[in-house]
Biopython code that builds the backbone (N, CA, C, O; Angstrom):
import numpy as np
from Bio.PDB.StructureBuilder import StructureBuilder

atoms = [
    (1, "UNK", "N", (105.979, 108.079, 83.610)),
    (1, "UNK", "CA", (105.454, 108.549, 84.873)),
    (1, "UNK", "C", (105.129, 107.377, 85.788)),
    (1, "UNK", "O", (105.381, 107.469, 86.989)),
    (2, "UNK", "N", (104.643, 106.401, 85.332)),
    (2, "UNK", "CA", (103.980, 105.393, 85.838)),
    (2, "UNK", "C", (105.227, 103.874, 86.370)),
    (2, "UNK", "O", (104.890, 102.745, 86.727)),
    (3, "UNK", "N", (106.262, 104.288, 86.267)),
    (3, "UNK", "CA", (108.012, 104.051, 86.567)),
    (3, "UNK", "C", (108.098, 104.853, 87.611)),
    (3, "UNK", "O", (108.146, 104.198, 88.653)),
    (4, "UNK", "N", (108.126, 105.630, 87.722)),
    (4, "UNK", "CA", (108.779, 106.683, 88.771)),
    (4, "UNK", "C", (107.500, 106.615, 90.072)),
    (4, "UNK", "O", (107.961, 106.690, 91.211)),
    (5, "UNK", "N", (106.336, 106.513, 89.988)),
    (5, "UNK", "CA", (105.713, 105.548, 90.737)),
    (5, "UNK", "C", (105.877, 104.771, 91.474)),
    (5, "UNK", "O", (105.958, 105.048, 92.671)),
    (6, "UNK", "N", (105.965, 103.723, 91.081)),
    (6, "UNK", "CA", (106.243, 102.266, 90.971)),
    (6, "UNK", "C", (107.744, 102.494, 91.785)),
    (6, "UNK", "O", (107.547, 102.428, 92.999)),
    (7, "UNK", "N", (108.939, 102.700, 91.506)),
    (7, "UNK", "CA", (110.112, 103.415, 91.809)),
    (7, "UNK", "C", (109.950, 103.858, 93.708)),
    (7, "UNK", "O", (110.654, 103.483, 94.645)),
    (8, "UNK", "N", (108.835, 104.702, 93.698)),
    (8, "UNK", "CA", (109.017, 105.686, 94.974)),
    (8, "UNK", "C", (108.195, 104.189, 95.874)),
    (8, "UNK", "O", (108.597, 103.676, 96.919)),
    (9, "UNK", "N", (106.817, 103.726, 94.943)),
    (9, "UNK", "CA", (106.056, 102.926, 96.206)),
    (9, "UNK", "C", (107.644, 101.897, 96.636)),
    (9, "UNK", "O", (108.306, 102.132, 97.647)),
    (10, "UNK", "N", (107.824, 101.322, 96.112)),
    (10, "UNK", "CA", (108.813, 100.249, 96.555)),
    (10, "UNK", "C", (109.664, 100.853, 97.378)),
    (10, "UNK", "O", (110.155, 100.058, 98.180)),
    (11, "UNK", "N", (110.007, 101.881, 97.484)),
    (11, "UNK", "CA", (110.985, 102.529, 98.494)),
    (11, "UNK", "C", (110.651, 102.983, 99.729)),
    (11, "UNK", "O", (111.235, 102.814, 100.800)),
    (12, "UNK", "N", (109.282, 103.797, 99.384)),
    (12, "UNK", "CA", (108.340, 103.260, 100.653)),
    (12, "UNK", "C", (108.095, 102.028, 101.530)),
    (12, "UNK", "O", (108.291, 101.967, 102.744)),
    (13, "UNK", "N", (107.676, 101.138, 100.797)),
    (13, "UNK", "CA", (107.292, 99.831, 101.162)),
    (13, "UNK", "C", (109.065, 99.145, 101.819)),
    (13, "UNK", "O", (109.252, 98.515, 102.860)),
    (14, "UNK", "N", (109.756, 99.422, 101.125)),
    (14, "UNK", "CA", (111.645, 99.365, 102.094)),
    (14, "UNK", "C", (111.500, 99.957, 103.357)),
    (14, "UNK", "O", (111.781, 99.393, 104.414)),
    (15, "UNK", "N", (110.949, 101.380, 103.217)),
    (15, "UNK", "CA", (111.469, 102.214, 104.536)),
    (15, "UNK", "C", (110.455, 101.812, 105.943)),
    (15, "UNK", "O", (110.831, 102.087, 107.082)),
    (16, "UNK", "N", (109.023, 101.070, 105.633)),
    (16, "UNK", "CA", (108.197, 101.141, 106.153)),
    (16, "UNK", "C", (108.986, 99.620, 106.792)),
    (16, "UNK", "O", (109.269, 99.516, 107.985)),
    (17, "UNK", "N", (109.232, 98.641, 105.888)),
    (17, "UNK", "CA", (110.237, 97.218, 106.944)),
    (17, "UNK", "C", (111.384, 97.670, 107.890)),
    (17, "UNK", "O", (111.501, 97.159, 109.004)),
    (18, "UNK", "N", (112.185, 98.582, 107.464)),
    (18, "UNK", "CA", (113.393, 98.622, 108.116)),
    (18, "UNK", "C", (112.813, 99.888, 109.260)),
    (18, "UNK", "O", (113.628, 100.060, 110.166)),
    (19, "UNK", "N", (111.926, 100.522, 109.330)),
    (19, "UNK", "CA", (111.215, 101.245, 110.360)),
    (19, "UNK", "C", (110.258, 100.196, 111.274)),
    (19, "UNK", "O", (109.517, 100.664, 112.139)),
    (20, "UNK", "N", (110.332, 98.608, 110.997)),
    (20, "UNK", "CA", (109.266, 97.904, 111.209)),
    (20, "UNK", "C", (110.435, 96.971, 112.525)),
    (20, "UNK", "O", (110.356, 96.618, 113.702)),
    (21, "UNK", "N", (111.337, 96.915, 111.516)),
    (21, "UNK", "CA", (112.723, 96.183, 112.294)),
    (21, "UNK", "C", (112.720, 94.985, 111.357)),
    (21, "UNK", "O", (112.876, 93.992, 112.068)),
    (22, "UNK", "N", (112.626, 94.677, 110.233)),
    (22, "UNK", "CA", (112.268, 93.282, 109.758)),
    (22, "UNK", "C", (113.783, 93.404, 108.752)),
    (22, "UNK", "O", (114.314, 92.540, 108.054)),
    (23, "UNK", "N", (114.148, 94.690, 108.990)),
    (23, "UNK", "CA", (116.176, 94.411, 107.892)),
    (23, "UNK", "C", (117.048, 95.476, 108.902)),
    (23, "UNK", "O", (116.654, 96.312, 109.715)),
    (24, "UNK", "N", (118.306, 95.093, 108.507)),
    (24, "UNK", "CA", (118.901, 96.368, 109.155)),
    (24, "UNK", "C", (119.980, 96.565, 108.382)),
    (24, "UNK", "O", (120.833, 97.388, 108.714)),
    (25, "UNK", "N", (120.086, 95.785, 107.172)),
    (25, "UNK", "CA", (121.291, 96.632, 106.412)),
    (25, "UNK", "C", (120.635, 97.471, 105.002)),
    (25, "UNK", "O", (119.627, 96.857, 104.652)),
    (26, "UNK", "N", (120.807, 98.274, 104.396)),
    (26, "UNK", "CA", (120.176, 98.671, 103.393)),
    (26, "UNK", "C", (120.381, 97.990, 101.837)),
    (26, "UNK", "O", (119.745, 98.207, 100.806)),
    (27, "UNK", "N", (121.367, 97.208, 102.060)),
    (27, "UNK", "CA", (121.576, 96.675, 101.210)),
    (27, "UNK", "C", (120.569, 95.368, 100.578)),
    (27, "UNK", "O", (119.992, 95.394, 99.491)),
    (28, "UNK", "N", (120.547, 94.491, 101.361)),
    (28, "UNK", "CA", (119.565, 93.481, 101.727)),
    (28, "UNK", "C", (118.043, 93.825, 101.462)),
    (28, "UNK", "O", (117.474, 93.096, 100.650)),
    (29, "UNK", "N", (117.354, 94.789, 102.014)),
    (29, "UNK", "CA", (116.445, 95.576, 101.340)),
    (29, "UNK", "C", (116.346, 95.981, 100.630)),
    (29, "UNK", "O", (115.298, 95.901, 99.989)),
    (30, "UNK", "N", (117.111, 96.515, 100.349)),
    (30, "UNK", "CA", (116.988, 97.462, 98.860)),
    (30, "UNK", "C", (116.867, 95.778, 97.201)),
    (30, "UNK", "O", (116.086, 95.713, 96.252)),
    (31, "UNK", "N", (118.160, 94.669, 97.669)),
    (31, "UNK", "CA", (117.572, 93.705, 96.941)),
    (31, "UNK", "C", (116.621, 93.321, 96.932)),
    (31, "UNK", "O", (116.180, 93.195, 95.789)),
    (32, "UNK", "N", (115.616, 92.859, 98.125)),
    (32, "UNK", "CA", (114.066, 92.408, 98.496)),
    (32, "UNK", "C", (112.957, 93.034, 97.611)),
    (32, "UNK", "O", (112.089, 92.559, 96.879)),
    (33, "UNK", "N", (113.401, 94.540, 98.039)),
    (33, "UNK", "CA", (112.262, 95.095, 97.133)),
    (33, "UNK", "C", (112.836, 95.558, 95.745)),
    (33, "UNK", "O", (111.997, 96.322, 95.269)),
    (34, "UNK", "N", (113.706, 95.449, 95.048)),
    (34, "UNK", "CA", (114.078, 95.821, 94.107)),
    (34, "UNK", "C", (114.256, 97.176, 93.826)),
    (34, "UNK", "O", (113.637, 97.714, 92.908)),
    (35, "UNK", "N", (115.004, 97.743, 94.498)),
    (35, "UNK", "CA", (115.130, 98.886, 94.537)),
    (35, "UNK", "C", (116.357, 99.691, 94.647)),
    (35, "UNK", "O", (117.256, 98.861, 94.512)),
    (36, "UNK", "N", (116.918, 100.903, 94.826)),
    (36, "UNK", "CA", (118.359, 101.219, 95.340)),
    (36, "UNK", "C", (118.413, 101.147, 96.240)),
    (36, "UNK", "O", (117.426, 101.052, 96.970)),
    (37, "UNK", "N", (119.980, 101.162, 96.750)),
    (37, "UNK", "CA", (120.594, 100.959, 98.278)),
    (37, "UNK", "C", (120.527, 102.486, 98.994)),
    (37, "UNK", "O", (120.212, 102.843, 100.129)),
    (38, "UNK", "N", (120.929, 103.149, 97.903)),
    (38, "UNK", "CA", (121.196, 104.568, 98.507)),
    (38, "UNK", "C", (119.974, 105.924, 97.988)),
    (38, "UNK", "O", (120.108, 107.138, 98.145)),
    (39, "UNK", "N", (118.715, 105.099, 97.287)),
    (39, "UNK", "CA", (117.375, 106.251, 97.587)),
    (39, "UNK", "C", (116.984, 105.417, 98.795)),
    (39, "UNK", "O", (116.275, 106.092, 99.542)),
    (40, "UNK", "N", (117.173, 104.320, 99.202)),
    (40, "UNK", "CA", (116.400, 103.629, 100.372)),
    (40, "UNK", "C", (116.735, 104.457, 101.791)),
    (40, "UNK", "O", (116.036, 104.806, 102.742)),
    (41, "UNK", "N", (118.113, 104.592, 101.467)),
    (41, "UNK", "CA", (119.442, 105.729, 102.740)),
    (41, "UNK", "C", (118.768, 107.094, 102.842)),
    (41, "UNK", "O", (118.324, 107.529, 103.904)),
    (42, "UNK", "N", (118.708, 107.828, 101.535)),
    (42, "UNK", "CA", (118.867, 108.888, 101.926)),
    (42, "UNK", "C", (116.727, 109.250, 101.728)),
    (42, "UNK", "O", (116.291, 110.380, 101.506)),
    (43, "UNK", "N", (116.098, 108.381, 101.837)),
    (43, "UNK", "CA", (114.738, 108.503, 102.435)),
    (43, "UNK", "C", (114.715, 108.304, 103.767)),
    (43, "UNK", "O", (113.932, 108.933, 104.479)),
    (44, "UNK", "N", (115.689, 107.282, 104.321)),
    (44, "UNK", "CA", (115.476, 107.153, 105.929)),
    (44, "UNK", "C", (116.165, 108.558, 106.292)),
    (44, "UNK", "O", (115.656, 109.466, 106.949)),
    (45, "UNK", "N", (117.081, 108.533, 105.875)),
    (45, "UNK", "CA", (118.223, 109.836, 106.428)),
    (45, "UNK", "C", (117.098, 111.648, 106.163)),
    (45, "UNK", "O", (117.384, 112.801, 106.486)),
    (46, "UNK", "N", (116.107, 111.188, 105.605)),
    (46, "UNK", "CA", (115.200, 112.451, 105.307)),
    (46, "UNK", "C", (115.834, 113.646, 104.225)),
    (46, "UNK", "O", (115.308, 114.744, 104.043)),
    (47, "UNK", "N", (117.053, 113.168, 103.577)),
    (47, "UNK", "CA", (117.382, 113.902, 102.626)),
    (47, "UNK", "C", (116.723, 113.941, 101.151)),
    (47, "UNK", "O", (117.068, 114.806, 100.347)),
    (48, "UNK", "N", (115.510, 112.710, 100.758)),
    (48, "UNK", "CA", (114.644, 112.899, 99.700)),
    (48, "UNK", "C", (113.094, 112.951, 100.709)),
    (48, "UNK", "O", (112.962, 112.607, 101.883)),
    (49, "UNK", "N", (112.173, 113.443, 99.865)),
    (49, "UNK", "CA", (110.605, 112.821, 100.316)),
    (49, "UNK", "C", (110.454, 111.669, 99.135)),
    (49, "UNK", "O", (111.163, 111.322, 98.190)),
    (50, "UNK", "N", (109.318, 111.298, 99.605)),
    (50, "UNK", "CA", (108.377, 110.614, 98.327)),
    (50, "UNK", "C", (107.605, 111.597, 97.706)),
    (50, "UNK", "O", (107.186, 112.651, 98.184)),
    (51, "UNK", "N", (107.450, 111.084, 96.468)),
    (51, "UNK", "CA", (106.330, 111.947, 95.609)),
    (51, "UNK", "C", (105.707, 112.477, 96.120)),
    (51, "UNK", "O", (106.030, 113.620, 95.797)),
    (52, "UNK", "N", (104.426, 112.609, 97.211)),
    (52, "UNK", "CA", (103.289, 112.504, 97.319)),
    (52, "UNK", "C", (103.633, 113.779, 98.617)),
    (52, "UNK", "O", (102.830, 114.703, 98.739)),
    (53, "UNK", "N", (104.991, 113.696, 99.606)),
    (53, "UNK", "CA", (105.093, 114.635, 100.321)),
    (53, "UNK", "C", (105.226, 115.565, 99.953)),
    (53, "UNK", "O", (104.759, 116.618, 100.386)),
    (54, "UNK", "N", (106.452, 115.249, 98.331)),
    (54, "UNK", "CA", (107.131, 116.360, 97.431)),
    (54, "UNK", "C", (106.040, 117.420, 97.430)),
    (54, "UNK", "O", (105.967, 118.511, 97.995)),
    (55, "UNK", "N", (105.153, 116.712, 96.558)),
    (55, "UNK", "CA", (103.965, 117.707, 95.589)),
    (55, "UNK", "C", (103.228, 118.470, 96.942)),
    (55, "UNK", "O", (102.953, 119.659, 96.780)),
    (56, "UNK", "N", (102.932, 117.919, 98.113)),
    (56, "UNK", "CA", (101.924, 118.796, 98.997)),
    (56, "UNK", "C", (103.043, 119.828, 99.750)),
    (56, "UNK", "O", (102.719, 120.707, 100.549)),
    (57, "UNK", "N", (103.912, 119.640, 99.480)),
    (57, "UNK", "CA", (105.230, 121.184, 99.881)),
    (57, "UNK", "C", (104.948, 122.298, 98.918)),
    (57, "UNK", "O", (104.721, 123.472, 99.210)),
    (58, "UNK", "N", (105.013, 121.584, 97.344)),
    (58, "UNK", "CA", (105.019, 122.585, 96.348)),
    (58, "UNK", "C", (103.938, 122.979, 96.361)),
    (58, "UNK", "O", (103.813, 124.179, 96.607)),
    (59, "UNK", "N", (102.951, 122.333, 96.159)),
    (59, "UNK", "CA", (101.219, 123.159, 96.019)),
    (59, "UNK", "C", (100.399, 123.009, 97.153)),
    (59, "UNK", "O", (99.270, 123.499, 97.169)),
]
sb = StructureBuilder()
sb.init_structure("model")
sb.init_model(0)
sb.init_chain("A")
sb.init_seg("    ")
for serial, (resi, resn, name, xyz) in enumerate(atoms, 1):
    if name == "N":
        sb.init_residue(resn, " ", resi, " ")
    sb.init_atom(name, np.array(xyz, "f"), 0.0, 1.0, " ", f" {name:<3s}", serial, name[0])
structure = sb.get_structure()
């Protein structure tokens, strides 16, 4: 559980630079923070949430 965490903050912490202007390829970011290229995509693109939006939809 505590992976998948860890997992979403870093992807956050991606989307919040390249919403900041500090990258503009996803690739490059996604190395920085250690993370994927394409959950970094399809969080900007609004096709995943993060955890934390997930759960306050469901309950």
């Amino acid at each position: 559980m505590r992976n998948k965490f860890i997992k979403s903050s870093r992807i956050n912490k991606a989307v919040a630079a390249i919403q900041r202007g500090e990258f503009t390829y996803y690739a490059n970011i996604a190395r920085e923070f250690k993370c994927n290229r394409s959950a970094v995509s399809r969080r900007i693109r609004g096709l995943t949430k993060s955890k934390k939006e997930a759960n306050l939809f469901w309950y």
